[in-house]
C-alpha positions as CSV (number, residue, x, y, z in Angstrom):
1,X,6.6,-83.5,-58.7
2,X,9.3,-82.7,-56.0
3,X,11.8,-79.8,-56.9
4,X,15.2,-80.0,-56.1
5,X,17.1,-77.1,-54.6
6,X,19.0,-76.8,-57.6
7,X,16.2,-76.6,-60.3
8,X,14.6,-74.0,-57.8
9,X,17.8,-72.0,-58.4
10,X,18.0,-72.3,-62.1
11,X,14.3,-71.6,-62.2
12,X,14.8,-68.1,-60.3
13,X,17.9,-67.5,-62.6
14,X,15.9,-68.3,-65.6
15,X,13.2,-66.5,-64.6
16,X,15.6,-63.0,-63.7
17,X,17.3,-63.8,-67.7
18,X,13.4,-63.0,-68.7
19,X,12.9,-60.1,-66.4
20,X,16.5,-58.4,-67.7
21,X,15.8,-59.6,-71.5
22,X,13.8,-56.2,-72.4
23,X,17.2,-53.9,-71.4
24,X,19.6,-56.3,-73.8
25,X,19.6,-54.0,-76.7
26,X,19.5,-50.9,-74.7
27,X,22.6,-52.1,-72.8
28,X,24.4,-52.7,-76.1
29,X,23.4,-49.2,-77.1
30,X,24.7,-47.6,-73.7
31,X,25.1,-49.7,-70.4
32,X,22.9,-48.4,-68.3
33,X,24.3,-47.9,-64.7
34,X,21.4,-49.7,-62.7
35,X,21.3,-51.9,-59.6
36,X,19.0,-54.5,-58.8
37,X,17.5,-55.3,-55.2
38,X,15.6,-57.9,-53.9
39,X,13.3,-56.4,-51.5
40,X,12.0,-58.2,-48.7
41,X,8.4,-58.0,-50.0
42,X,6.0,-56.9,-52.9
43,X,5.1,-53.8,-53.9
44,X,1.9,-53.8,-54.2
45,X,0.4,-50.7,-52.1
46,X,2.0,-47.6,-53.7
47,X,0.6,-44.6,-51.3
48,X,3.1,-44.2,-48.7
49,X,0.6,-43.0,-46.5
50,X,-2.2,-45.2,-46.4
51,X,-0.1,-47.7,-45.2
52,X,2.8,-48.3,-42.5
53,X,4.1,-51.2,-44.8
54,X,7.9,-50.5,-45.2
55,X,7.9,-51.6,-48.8
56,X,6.0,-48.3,-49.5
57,X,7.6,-46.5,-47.3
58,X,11.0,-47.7,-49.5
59,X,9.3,-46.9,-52.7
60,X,7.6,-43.3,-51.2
61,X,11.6,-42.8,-50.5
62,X,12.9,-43.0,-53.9
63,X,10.2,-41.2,-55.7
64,X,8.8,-38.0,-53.0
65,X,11.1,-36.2,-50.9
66,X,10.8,-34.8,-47.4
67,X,10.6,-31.1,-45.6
68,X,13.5,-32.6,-43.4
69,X,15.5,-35.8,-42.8
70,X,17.7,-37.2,-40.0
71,X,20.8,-37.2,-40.6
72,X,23.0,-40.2,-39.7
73,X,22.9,-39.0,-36.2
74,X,19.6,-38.7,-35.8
75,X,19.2,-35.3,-35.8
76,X,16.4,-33.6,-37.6
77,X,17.7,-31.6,-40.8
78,X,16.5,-29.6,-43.7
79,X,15.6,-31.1,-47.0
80,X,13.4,-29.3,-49.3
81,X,13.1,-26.3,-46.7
82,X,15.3,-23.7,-47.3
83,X,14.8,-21.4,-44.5
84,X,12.5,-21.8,-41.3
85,X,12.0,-18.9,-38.4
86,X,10.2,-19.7,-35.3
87,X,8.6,-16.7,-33.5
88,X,9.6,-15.8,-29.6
89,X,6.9,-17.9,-28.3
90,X,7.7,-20.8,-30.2
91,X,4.1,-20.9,-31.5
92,X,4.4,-20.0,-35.4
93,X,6.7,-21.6,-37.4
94,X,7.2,-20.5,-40.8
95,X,8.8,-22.2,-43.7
96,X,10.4,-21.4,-46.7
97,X,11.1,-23.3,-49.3
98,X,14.5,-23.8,-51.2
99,X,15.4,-22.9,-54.9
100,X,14.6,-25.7,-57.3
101,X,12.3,-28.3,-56.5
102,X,10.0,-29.5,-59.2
103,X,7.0,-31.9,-59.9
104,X,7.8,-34.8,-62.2
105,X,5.4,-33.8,-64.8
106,X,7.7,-30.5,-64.4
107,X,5.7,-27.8,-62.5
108,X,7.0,-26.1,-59.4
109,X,6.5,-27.4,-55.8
110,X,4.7,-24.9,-53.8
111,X,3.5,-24.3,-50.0
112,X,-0.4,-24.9,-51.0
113,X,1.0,-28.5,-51.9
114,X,2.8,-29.2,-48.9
115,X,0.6,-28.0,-46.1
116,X,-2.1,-30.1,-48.4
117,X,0.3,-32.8,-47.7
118,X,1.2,-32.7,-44.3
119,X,-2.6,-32.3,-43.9
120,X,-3.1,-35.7,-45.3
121,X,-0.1,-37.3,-43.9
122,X,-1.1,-36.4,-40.0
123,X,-4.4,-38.4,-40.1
124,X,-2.3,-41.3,-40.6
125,X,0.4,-41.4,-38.7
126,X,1.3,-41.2,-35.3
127,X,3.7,-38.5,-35.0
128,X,1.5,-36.1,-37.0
129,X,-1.5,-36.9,-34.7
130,X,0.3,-35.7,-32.0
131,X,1.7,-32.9,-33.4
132,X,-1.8,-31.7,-34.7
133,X,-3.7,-32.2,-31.6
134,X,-1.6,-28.9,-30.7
135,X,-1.9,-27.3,-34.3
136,X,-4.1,-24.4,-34.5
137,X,-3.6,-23.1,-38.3
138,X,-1.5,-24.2,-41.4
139,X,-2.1,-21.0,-43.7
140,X,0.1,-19.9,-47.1
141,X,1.9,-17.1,-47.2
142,X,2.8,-17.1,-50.2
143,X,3.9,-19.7,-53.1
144,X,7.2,-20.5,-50.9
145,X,6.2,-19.7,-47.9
146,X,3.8,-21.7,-45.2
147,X,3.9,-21.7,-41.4
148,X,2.1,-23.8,-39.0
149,X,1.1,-22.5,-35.9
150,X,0.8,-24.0,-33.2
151,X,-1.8,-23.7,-29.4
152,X,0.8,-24.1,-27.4
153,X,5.1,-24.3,-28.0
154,X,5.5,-28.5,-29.1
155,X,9.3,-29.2,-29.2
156,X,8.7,-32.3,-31.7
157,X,7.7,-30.9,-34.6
158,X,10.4,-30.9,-37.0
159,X,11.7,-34.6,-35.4
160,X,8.1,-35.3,-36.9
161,X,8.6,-34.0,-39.9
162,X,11.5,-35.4,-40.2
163,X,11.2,-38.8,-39.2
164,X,11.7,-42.0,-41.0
165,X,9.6,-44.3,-39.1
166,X,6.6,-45.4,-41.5
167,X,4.4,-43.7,-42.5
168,X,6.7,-40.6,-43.4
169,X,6.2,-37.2,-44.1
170,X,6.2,-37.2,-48.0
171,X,5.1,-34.2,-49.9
172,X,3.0,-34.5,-53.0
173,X,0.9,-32.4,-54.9
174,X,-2.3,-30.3,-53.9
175,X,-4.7,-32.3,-56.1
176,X,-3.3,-36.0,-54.9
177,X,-3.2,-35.0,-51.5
178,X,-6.5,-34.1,-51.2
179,X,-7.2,-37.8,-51.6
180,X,-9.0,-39.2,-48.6
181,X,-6.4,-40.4,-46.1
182,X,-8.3,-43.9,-45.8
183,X,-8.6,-44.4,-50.0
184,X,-5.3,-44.9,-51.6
185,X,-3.7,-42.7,-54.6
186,X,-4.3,-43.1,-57.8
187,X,-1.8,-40.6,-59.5
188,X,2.1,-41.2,-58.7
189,X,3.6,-38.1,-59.1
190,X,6.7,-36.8,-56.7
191,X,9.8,-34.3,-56.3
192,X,12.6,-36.4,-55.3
193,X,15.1,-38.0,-56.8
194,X,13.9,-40.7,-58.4
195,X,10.8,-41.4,-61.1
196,X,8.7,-44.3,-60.6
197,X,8.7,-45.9,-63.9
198,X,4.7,-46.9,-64.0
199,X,4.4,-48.4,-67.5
200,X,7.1,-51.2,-66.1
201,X,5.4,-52.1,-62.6
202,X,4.8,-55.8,-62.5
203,X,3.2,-56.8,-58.9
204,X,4.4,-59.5,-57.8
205,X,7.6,-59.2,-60.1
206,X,9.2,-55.8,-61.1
207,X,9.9,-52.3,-59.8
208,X,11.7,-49.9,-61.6
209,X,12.8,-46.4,-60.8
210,X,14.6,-43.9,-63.2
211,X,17.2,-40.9,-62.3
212,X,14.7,-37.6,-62.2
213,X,17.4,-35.5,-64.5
214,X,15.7,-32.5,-62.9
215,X,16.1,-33.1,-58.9
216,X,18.0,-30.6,-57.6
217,X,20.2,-32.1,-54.6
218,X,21.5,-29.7,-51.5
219,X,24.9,-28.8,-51.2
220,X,25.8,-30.8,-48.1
221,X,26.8,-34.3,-48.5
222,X,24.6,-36.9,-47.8
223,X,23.6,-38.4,-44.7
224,X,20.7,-40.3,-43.6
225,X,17.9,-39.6,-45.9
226,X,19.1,-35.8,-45.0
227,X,21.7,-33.9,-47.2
228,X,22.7,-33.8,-50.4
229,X,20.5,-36.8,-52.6
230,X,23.1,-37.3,-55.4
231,X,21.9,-39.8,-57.8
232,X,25.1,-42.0,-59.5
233,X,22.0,-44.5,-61.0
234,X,20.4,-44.2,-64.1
235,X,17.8,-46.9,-63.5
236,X,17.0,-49.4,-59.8
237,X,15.3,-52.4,-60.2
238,X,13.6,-54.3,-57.8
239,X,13.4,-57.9,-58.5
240,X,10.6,-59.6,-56.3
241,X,11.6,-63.3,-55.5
242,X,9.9,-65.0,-52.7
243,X,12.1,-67.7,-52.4
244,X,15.5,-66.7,-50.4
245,X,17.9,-69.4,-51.5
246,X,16.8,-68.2,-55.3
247,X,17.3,-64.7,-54.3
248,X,20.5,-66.0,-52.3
249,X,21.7,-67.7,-55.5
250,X,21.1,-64.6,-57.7
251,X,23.1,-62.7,-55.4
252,X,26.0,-64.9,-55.4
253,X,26.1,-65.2,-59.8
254,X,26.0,-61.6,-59.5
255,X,22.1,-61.4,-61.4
256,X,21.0,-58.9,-58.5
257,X,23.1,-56.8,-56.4
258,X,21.4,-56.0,-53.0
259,X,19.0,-58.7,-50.6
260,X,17.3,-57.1,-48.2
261,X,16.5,-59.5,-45.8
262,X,18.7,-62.8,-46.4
263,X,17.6,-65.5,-43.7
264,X,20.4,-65.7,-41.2
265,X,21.4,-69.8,-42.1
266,X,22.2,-67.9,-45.8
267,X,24.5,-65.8,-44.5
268,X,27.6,-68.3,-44.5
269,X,27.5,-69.0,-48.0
270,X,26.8,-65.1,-48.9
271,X,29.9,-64.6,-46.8
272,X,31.9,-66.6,-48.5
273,X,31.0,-65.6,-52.3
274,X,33.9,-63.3,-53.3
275,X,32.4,-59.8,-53.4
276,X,29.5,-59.9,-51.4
277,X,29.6,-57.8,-48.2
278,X,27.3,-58.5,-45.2
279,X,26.3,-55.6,-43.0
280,X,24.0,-54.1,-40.8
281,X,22.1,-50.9,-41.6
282,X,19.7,-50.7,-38.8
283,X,21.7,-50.9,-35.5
284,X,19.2,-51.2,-33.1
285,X,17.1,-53.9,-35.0
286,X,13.8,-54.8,-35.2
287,X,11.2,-55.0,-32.6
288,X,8.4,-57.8,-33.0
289,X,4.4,-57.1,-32.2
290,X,1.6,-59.4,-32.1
291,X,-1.2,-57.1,-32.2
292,X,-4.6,-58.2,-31.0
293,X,-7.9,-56.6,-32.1
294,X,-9.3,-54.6,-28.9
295,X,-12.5,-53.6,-30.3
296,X,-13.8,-57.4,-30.4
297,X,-14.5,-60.6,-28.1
298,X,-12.1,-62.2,-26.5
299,X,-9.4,-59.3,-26.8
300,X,-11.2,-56.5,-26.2
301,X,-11.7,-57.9,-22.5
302,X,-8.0,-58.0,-20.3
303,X,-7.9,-61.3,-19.1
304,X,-7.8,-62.6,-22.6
305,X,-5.0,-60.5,-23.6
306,X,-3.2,-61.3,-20.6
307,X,-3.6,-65.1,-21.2
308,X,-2.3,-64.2,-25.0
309,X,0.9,-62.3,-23.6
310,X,1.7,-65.3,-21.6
311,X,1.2,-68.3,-24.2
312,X,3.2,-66.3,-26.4
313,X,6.9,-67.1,-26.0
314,X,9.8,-64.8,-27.2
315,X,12.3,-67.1,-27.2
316,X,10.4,-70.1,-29.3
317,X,9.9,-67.3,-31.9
318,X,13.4,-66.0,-32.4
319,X,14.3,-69.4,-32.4
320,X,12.0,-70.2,-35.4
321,X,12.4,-67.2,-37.1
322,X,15.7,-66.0,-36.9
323,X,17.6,-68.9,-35.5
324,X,20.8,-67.5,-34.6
325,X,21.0,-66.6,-31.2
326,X,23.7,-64.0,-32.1
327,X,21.0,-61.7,-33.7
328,X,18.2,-62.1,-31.3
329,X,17.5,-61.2,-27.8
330,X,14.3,-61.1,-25.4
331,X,13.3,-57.7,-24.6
332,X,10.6,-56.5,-21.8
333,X,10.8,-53.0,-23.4
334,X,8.2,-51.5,-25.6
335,X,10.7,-49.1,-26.6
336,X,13.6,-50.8,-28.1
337,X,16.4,-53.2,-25.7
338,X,19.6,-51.0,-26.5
339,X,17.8,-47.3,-26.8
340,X,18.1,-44.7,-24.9
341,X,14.1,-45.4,-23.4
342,X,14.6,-49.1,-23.6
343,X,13.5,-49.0,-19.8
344,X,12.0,-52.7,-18.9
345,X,10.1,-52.0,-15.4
346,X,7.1,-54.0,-15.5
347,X,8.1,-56.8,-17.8
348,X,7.5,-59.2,-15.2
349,X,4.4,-59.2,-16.5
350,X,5.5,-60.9,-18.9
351,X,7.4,-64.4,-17.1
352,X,10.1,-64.2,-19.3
353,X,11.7,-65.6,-17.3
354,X,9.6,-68.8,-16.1
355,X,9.3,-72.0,-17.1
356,X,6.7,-72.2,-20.0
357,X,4.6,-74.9,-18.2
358,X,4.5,-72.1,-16.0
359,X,3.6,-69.2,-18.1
360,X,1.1,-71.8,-20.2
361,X,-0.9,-72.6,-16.9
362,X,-1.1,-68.9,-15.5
363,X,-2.4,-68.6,-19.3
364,X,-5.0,-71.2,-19.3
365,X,-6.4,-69.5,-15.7
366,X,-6.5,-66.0,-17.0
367,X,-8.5,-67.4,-19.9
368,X,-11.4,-69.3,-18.3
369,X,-11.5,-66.1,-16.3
370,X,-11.9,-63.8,-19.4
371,X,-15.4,-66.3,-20.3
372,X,-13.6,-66.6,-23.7
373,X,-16.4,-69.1,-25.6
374,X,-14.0,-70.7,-27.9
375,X,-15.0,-69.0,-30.6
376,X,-12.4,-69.0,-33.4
377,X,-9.8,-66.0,-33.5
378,X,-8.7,-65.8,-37.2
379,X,-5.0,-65.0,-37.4
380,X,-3.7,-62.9,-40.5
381,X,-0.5,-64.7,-41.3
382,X,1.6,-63.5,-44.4
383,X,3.4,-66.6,-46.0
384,X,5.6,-65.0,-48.0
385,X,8.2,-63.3,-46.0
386,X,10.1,-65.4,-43.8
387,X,10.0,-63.9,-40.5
388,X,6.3,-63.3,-40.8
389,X,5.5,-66.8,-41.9
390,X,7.4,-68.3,-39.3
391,X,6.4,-66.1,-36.3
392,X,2.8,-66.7,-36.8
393,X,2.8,-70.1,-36.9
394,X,4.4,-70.4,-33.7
395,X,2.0,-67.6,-32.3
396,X,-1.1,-69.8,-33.7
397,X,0.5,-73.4,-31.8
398,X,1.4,-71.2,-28.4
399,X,-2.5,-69.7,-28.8
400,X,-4.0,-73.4,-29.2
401,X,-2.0,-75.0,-26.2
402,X,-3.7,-72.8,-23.6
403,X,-7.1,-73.1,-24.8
404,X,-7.8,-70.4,-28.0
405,X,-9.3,-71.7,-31.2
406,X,-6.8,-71.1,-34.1
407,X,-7.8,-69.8,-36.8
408,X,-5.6,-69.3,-39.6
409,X,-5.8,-66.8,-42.3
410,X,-3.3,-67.4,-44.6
411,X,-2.1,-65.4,-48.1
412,X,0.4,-62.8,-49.2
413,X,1.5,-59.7,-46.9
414,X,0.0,-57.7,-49.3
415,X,-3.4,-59.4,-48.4
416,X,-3.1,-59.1,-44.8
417,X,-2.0,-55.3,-45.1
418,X,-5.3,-54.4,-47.2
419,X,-7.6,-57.2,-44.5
420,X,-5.5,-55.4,-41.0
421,X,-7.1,-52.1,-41.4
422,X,-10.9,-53.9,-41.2
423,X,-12.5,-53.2,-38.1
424,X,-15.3,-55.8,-38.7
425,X,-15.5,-58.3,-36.7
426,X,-13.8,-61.0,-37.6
427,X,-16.7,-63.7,-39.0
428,X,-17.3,-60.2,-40.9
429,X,-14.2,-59.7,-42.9
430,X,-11.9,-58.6,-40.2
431,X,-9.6,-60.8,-37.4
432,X,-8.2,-61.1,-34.0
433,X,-4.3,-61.1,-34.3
434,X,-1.5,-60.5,-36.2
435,X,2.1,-60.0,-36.7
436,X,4.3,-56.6,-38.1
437,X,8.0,-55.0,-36.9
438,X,9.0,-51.8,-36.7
439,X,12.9,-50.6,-36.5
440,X,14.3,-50.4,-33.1
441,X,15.2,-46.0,-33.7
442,X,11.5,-46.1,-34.0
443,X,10.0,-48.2,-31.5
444,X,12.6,-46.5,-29.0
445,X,9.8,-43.1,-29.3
446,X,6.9,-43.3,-27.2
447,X,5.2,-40.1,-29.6
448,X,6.0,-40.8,-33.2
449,X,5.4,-45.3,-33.7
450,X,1.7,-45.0,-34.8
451,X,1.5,-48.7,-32.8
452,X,2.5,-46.9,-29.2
453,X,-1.0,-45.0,-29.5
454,X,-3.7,-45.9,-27.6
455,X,-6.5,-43.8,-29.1
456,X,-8.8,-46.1,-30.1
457,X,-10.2,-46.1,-33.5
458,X,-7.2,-43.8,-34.2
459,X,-4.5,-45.9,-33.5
460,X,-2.7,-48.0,-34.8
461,X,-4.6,-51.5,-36.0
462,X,-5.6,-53.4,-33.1
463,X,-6.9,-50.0,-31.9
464,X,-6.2,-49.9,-28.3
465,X,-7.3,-47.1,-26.3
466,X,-6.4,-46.5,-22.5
467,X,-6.5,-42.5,-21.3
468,X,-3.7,-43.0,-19.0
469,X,-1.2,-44.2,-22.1
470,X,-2.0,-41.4,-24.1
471,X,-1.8,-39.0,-20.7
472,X,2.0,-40.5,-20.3
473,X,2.8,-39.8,-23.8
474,X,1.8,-36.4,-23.6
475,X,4.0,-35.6,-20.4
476,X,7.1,-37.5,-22.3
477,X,6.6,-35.6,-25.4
478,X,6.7,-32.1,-23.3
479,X,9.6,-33.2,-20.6
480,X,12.5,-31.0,-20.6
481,X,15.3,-33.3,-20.1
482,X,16.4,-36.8,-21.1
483,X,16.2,-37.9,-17.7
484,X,12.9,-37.3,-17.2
485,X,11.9,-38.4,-20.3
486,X,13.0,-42.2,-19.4
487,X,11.8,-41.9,-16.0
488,X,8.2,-41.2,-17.8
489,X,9.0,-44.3,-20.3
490,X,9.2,-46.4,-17.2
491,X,6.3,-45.7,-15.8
492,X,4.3,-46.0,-19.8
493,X,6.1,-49.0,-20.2
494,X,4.7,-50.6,-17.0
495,X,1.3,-49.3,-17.8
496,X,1.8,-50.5,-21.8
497,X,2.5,-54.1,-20.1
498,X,-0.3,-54.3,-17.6
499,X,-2.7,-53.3,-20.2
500,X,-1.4,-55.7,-22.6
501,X,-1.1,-52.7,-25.4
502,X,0.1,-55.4,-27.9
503,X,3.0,-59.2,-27.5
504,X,6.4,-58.4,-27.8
505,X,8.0,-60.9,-29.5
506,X,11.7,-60.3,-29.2
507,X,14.2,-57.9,-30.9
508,X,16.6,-58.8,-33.8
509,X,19.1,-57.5,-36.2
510,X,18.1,-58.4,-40.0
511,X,21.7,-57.9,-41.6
512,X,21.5,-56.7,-45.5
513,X,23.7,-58.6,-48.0
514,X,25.0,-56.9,-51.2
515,X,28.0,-56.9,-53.8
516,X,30.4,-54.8,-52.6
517,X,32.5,-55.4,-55.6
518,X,30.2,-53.4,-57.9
519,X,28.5,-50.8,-55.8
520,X,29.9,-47.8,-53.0
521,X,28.1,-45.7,-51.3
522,X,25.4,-47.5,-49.4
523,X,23.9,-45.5,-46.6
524,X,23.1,-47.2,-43.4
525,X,19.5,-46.2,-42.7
526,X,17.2,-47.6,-40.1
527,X,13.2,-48.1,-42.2
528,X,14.2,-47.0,-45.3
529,X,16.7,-48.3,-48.1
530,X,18.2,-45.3,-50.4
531,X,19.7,-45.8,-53.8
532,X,20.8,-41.9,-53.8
533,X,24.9,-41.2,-53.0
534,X,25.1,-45.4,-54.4
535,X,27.8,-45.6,-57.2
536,X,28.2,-48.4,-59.3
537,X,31.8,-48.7,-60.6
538,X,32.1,-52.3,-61.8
């Protein structure tokens, strides 16, 4: 039977009535000051750093809180540290930690938890790996009081710590952070402001986070995920609805009252729905990667990634995917079109400028050259979010005109986040391409993106490795002046290209769309989305 648009939208309306039944008689008791938000995924991975999904990250946000934070400006600030010396040599740093801060279950935080944590959160992330190839010791001083020190003086370690590109540094307690750093968490217990509300988790459906009565926020106001983590919200609720013009819909009768990722056609009827504001959060937008699988046939041999870099069109994906030419461009910069690295020497490695016939044939050549069998390459495409959905099956059709054998692996995100981090081959369980995004603040950073590493088996998925990438990074990290950081970025970027490190396919803006009329306060944060400093009034 064929649905109409209009019974899909009273189905999702229906469908949020059943979800919001349960709080009826509570609300009659006392209204509840809660917002609901339609994320752009499920949340159905809930370590924070196992994974570099972003709907983690989101929910490691609300319920775990951070050493530091960037502010609004980017500048690295302290959160739950209270105090930090660094010694004349800029070797040791010590930290102390600030009044207050307490477990859920209501025991205090201490150092032995988060050097345990930041332990467990360097083996995952790229940032931390960096840092920790310099780290010589992590000891305790006391209860409050921790230091790392360091082999040699590293003037990125509290912009690691305080970063918010995915995964980020999230402290937990001693005994969960112990966990293995490849196996996921089973306990779900933070500090920050918010509790995860376990008993009503519904994959696939519901989130729900309560206001932790006992957070203790810092006296300056808030800014970024830095400052002062007021919380206005007794209860947020995340409503997971696949289908945007449901989710859309929802918005507009006022059943939900923030979507994250509204498809850019949408927006003129969000625009014109009294109340609803349109905005922007993340300035710089997102940057698009096809990764391919370096440690097996065809792209762990160059030609084959080079024929995959050409077949792979930026400008037929943003067209697909995002549609609007206002909010996308082409960009020949591994580090963010619009950022203060966003260098673009060697992109003419890329054609982007050629006519595809062009590009396909030079494609089709470099194949044949790499002996590529025709053996299939299984792409992992995720069908449920739209940029995802679309982008990969435009990366599958480029793929097949020059010669590859498409493959296509199709389920949930959720799936292709747990089947990405296989390094089988693929006829064993693990693939050959696909598709993720990271925010433009931090793609623009050679160091701390996990997917600028090229350390093999260490990396990020895809697991490039190339000595003379990591030898750049290295050099940019310890450069003393702006200047010559970019001047390094060139020269990465051209070597990132002419290795094929991973596809660019374009940057975009993904504006958020929310009622305006019932809630103040909204921070603009690039990777994350905070309900902290949010007031609902109406």
């Amino acid at each position: 039977m064929t649905r109409s648009r209009r019974s899909i939208l009273k189905a999702g309306a229906a469908a949020l009535a059943v979800v919001g039944a349960p709080h009826v008689a509570r609300a009659q008791q006392k209204p509840p000051r809660q917002a609901r938000m339609v994320p752009h995924g499920d949340l159905n991975v809930l370590d924070p750093i196992w994974t570099t999904q972003n709907m983690a990250a989101y929910h490691g946000a609300m319920m775990y809180d951070t050493l530091f934070g960037y502010d609004a400006n980017f500048n690295p600030q302290p959160q739950m540290v209270g105090k930090t010396d660094i010694s004349n040599d800029r070797k040791t740093y010590s930290f102390e930690l600030r009044p207050g801060l307490k477990w859920h279950d209501g025991t205090p935080v201490t150092a032995r938890d988060c050097v345990a944590s930041i332990r467990r959160w360097q083996a995952k992330d790229g940032a931390g790996q960096h840092l920790f190839e310099r780290v010589a010791d992590t000891p305790v001083v006391d209860e409050k009081t921790f230091r790392i020190v360091l082999k040699e003086p590293y003037g990125l370690l509290i912009d690691a710590l305080a970063k918010t590109t995915t995964p980020l540094c999230l402290m937990m307690k001693a005994e969960i952070a112990a966990t293995d750093p490849n196996t996921q968490i089973t306990r779900h217990i933070g500090s920050g402001p918010f509790k995860f509300v376990e008993a009503e988790y519904r994959p696939g459906s519901r989130v729900v986070y309560e206001r932790n009565p006992d957070y203790v926020p810092r006296s300056e106001p808030a800014s970024g995920i830095a400052g002062g983590k007021r919380v206005l919200l007794d209860r947020v609720i995340w409503d997971i609805i696949p289908d945007a013009q449901t989710a859309a819909s929802a918005l507009m009768a006022g059943e939900v009252d923030f979507f994250e990722v509204p498809p850019i056609d949408i927006l003129p009827a969000l625009t014109a729905t009294p109340g609803v504001k349109i905005d922007v959060f993340n300035k710089l937008g997102n940057v698009g990667y096809v990764r391919l699988n370096h440690l097996h046939a065809p792209f762990n041999n160059l030609a084959a990634r080079k024929a995959a870099q050409l077949a792979i069109n930026q400008e037929d994906i943003q067209r697909a995917a995002v549609g609007n030419a206002a909010y996308y461009q082409t960009c020949g910069s591994h580090f963010a079109c619009g950022s203060a690295m966003g260098v673009t020497d060697g992109s003419e490695a890329l054609m982007l400028n050629a006519p595809l016939a062009q590009r396909q044939a030079r494609a089709r050549e470099l194949l044949k050259e790499s002996g590529y069998d025709g053996k299939p390459i299984v792409l992992l495409h995720a069908t449920n979010i739209h940029v995802m959905n679309q982008t990969m099956l435009v990366v599958a059709q480029s793929l097949r005109q020059v010669g590859f054998n498409v493959q296509l692996a199709s389920t949930d995100w959720g799936a292709v986040v747990t089947r990405r981090s296989n390094q089988s081959p693929p006829d064993q369980g693990g693939w050959n391409v696909f598709y993720t995004w990271a925010g433009g603040s931090a793609a623009a950073n050679p160091v701390s993106l996990l997917w600028n590493a090229a350390t093999g088996r260490k990396a990020g998925v895809g697991w490039p490795e190339n000595a003379a990438i990591e030898k750049m990074r290295n050099e940019w990290a310890a450069a003393p002046t702006p200047e010559s950081r970019k001047a390094i970025a060139a020269r990465l970027n051209r070597t990132m290209m002419e290795y094929v490190h991973d596809v660019k396919t374009g940057q975009w803006m993904a504006p958020v769309a929310y009622r305006a009329d019932r809630l103040r306060g909204m921070l603009a944060v690039p990777e994350v989305i905070t309900w902290w400093n949010v007031e609902r009034y109406a």
